[in-house]
N, C-alpha and C positions, 0 to 999 in steps of 0.2 A: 257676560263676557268676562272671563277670569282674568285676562291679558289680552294685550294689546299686540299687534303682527310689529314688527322692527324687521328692519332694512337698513341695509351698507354695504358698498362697492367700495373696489380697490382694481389696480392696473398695476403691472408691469410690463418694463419692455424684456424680450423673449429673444428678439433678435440673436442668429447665433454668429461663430466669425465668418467672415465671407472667404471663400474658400471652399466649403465644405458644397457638396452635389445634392442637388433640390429632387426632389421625389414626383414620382407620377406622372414620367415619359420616358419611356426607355429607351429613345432614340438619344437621350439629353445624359452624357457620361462626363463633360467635364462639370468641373466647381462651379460656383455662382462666383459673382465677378465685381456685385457692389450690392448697395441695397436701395432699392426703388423707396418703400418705407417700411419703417422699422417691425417688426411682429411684435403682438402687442397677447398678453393675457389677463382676462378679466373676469373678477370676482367678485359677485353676488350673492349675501345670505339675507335669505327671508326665515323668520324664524318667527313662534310664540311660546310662550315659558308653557310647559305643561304639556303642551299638543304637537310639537313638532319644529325640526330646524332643516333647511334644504339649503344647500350652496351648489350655484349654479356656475360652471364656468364657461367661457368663450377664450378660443387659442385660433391665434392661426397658423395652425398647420395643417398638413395634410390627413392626419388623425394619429391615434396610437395602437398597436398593439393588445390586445387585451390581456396581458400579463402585465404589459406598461399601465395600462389605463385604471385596471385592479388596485395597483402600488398607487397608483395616484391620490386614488378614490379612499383609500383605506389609509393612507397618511393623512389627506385632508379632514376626516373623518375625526383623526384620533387627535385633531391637533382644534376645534369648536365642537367638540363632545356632541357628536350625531352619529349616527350610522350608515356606514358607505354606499348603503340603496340610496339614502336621500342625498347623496351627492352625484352629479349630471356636469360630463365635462365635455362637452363639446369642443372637436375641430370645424373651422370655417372650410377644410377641404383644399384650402389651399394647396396649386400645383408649385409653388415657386416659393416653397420652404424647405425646410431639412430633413433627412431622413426618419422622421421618430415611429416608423411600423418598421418592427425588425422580423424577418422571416418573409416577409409578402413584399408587394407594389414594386420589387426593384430597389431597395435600399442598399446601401453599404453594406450589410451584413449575409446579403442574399449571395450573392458569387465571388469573386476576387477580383478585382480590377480596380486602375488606379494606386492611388497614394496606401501603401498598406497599412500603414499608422491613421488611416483615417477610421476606422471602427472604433478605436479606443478612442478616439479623438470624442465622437458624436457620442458614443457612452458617457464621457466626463460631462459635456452639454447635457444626454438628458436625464445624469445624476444630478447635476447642479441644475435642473429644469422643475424636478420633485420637489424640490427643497422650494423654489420660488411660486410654485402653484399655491401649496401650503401655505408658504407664508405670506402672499397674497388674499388669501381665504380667510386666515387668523387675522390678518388687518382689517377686512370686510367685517370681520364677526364682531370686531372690537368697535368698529364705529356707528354701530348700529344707533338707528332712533327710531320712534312710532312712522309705522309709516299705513299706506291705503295702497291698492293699487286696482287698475281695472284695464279692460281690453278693446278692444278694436280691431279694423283691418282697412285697407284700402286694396285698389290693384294698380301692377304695373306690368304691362304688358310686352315685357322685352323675353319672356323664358319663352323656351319654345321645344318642343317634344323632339328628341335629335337623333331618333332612330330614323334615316333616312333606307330608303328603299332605290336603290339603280336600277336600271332600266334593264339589268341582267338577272336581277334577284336577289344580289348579294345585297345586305345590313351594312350599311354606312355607319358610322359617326357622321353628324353633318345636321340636315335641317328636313322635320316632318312636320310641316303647318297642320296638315290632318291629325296629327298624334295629339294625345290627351294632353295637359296642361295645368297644375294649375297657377295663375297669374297672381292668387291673392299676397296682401304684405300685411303677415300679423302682428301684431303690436298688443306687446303689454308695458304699463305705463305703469312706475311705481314711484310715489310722490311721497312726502314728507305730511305730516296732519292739516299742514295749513295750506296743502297744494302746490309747495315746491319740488320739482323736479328730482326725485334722486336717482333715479335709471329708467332705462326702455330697452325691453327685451325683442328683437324683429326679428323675425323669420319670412326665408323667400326660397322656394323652391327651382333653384339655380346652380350646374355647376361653378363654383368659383374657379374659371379656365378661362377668362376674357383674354390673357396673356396666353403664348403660344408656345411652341419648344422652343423658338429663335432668341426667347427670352432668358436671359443667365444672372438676371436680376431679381434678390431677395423681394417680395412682393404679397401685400394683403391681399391683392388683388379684388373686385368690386365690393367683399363686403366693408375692407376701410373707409373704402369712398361712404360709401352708406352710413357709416359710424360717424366718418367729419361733419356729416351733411346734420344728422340726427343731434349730433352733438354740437354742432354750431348755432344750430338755431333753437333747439331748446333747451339747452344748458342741463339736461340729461345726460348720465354716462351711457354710451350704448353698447350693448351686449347683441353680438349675431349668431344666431344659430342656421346654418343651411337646415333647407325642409325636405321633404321626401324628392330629390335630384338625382336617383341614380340615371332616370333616363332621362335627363334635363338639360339644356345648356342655353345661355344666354344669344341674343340675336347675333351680338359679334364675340365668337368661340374663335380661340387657338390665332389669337393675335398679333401684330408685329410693335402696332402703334399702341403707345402707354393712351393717348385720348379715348383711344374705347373704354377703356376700365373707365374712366370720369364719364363716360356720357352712357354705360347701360347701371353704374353704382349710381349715378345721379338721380335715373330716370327710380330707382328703388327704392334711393332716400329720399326723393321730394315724395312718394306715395306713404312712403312709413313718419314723415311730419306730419303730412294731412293728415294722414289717423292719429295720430298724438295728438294732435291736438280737438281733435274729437271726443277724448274720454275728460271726461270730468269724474275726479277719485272722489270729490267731497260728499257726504250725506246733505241732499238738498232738498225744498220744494219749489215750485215756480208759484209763485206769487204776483195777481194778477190786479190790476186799480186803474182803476177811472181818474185820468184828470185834463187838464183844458188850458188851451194859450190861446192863439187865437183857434187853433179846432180843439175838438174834443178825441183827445186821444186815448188806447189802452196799454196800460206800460205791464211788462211780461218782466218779473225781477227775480234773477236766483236768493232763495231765502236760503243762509247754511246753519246747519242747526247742526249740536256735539251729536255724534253719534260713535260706536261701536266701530274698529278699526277693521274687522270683518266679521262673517258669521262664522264661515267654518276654513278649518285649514287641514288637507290631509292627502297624506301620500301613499302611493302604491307601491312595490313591486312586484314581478313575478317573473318565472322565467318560460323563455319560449322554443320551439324545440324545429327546424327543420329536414327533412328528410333531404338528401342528394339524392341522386339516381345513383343507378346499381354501378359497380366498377364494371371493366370488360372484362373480357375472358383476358387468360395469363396471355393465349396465344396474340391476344390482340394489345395486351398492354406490353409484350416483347414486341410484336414490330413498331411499334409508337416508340418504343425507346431507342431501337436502331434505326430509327427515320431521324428522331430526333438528334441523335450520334452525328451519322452520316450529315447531315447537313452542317454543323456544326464544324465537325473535321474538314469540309469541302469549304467552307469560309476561313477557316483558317489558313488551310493551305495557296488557298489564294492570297495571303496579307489581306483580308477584309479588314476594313476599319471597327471598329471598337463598337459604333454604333450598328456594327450588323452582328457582331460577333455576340454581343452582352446578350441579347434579347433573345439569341440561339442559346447561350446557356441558361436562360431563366427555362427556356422548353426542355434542356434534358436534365434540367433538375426536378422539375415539375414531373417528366415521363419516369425516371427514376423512382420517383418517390409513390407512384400509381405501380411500378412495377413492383417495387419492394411490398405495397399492400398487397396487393395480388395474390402474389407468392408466397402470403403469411398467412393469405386462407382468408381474408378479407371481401365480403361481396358487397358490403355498401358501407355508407358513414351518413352523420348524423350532425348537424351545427343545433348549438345549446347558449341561448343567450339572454341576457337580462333585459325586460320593457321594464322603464320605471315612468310615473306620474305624479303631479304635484295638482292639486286644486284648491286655490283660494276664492271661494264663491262662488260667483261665473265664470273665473277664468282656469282654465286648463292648460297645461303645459305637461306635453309627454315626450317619449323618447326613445331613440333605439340605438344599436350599433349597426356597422354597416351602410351600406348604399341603396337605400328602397326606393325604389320606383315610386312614379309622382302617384299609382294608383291606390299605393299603399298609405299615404299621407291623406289623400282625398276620401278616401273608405273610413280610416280614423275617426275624420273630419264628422265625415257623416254621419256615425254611429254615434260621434257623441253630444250628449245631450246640452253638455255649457253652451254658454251664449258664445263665449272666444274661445276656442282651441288651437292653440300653438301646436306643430307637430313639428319636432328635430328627429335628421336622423346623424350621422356622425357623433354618436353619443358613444361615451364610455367603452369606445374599442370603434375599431372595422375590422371586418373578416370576411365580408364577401357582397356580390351583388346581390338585390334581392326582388328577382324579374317579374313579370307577370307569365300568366300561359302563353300567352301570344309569342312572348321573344323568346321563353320557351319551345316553344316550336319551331319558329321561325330562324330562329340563330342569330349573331350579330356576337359584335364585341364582350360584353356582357357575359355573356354564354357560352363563348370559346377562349376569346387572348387572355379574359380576363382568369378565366382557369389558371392560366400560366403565372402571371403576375401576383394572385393571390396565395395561389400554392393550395388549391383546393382540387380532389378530385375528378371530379365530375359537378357538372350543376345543380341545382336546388332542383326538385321537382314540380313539374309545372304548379301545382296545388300552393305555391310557397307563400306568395301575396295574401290568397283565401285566409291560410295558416296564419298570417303573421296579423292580419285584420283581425281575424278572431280571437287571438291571445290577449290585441288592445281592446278588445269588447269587453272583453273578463276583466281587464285591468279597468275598465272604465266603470263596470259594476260594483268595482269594490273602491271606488271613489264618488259611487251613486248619482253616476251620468250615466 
């Protein structure tokens, strides 16, 4: 071993001024009003001289942009001399932060409404947002020591598959105990040479939405709780990444009362200490001896012996490519735009309030923008996005943009061959759901509102999940899992 793996974390608070309008309900058009707890961003580099350096971050927000997330990734890059494949910036997903995806989800920058100086407003936040990711990162880099790390998982059993079915047919948001799942809480564990705690990275396949629209309160919402729980009791810094959640939501979704976040974040951080404290990073053997008081007993003893800080360290990227379905015909994407018109003009004319008005023009910006492709001779489009992967030994840690379905995180899982695989998805950008066939077919949120809200035109083709599994199979070969 030519070098030794190093490790160091750093934190900043994120928190922007209160005031400004949280993302990821569009029913929700004024400001936020205070802050439940602070938004926190955290940074992580794992690194070996000669073989590789990866900085891993966790934010909480709602995600960024991938133009934003790009700048991110390629300033933090140029500022601990790596390159920006081997940087992974995760959002916690959080609904009850600020707008930072410009173009999609309902941001400030989407329609015109409200405070008109608030776009430049949230621009100056997330120029001055750059600069603190960065240099949160260079502080990570800077404080590195030898470190080990290793993996685990427990479960917790509060997510729950939230494609609900009505007794009329229509796709809910809400609760499907029959729908897939998965429960696990993965835990990687990265210590210091002698066994002290220097972070835990957990992942849980959950939307972070315990809070509800009635909420106008800046908020971590469950993965904080998880982080205090993780970080109080094992004096670890903790880093969250949400896991494959686009069809996921915890037992108590779209909340009033702040005690739910503390009792479904609790139920995730006591299963993510259990597994923490499960791994032991040290090179060990058990050592076993005979001796006798009044019985004769056999004492089982960790023996720690120096060893090699890992074997192997090495990252992937690649990029992956999904088809949409076909646009409509012009004559069908012109009446979509005068349906979409028409209702729009008939809510105004009424004085509708703001929350029925916004969410009508995110649809004829959306029909708009289908129409204008249309009519420029456009029959389909294509989404182009980066997986990346980090593996230290047995432990795995991959990644994607976007909102994937829990089936796409459990396929990952499957396919690969490490002992621990982390799967994140709100990595490095969001740009769209990313369903199975079934809700393909079937329809739902996902596959209709959410068109609107992202600004995409048509949905992913049922195949999309298959596609996106299989891109992390190749990526997982060229990390030799």
């Amino acid at each position: 071993m030519s070098a030794d793996l190093s490790a160091g974390v750093a934190r900043i608070d994120i928190t922007p001024p209160v005031g400004f309008r949280m993302m990821g309900a569009m029913c929700r058009t004024e400001g936020s009003v205070g802050i439940e707890s602070s938004l926190l961003a955290t940074a992580l580099v794992l690194a070996v001289e000669g073989e590789g350096k990866v900085v891993l971050v966790d934010c909480d927000l709602i995600g960024f942009d991938i133009p934003l997330a790009d700048r991110i990734r390629q300033t933090i890059a140029a500022r601990v001399d790596t390159t920006a494949s081997c940087v992974i910036v995760g959002c916690t997903h959080t609904h009850n932060g600020p707008c930072t995806v410009r173009g999609s989800l309902g941001g400030v920058h989407d329609v015109p409404i409200g405070d008109p100086a608030e776009p430049a407003r949230l621009d100056a936040y997330i120029e001055n947002l750059v600069g603190q990711l960065a240099g949160i990162a260079e502080q990570a880099h800077s404080q590195r020591m030898p470190a080990r790390i290793g993996g685990g998982s427990s479960e917790a059993s509060v997510a729950i598959n939230r494609e609900e079915i009505a007794d009329d047919g229509r796709v809910l948001v809400g609760r499907n105990p029959d729908g897939t799942t998965d429960h696990g809480v993965d835990v990687v564990r990265v210590d210091d040479i002698d066994g002290n705690p220097i972070a835990a990275i957990i992942g849980y396949a959950a939307h972070p939405v315990v809070m509800g629209y009635n909420t106008y309160h800046l908020s971590q919402d469950y993965p904080g709780v998880v982080r205090d729980i993780v970080e109080g009791v094992t004096g670890a810094v903790c880093l969250f990444f949400t896991g494959a959640a686009g069809n996921q939501a915890l037992l108590s979704f779209l909340q009033d009362d702040w005690g739910e976040k503390e009792r479904m974040g609790g139920t995730v951080g006591g299963a993510a200490v259990k597994a923490f404290f499960e791994i032991e990073t040290r090179p060990h053997d058990v050592v076993r001896s005979v001796g006798a008081s009044l019985a004769d007993v056999a004492f089982y003893e960790k023996q720690f012996r120096q060893g090699p800080t890992h074997r192997l360290f090495m990252t992937a990227s690649r990029r992956a490519t999904v088809p949409l379905q076909p646009l409509p015909s012009l004559a069908r994407a012109e009446a979509d735009l005068k349906e979409a018109e028409a209702t729009l003009a008939g809510l105004q004319a009424e004085g509708a309030p703001t929350i029925q008005t916004y969410p009508a023009q995110l649809v004829v910006r959306w029909a708009q923008g289908v129409f204008d492709k249309v009519k420029a001779g456009a029959t389909s489009e294509e989404i182009t996005f980066e997986i990346t992967g980090l593996r230290i030994d047995d432990v795995a840690l991959v990644a994607m943009p976007g909102e994937p379905f829990v089936e796409i995180g459990l396929g990952v899982k499957e396919r690969s061959k490490a002992n621990h695989t982390l799967f994140a998805g709100y990595c490095n950008g969001v740009v769209a759901y990313w369903p199975t066939a079934a809700t393909v077919a079937q329809g739902g949120m996902s596959v209709e509102a959410a068109l609107k809200s992202y600004n995409i035109p048509t949905p992913p083709v049922a195949e999309a999940a298959d596609i996106i599994v299989a891109a992390f199979g190749e990526l997982l070969a060229e990390l030799d899992l």
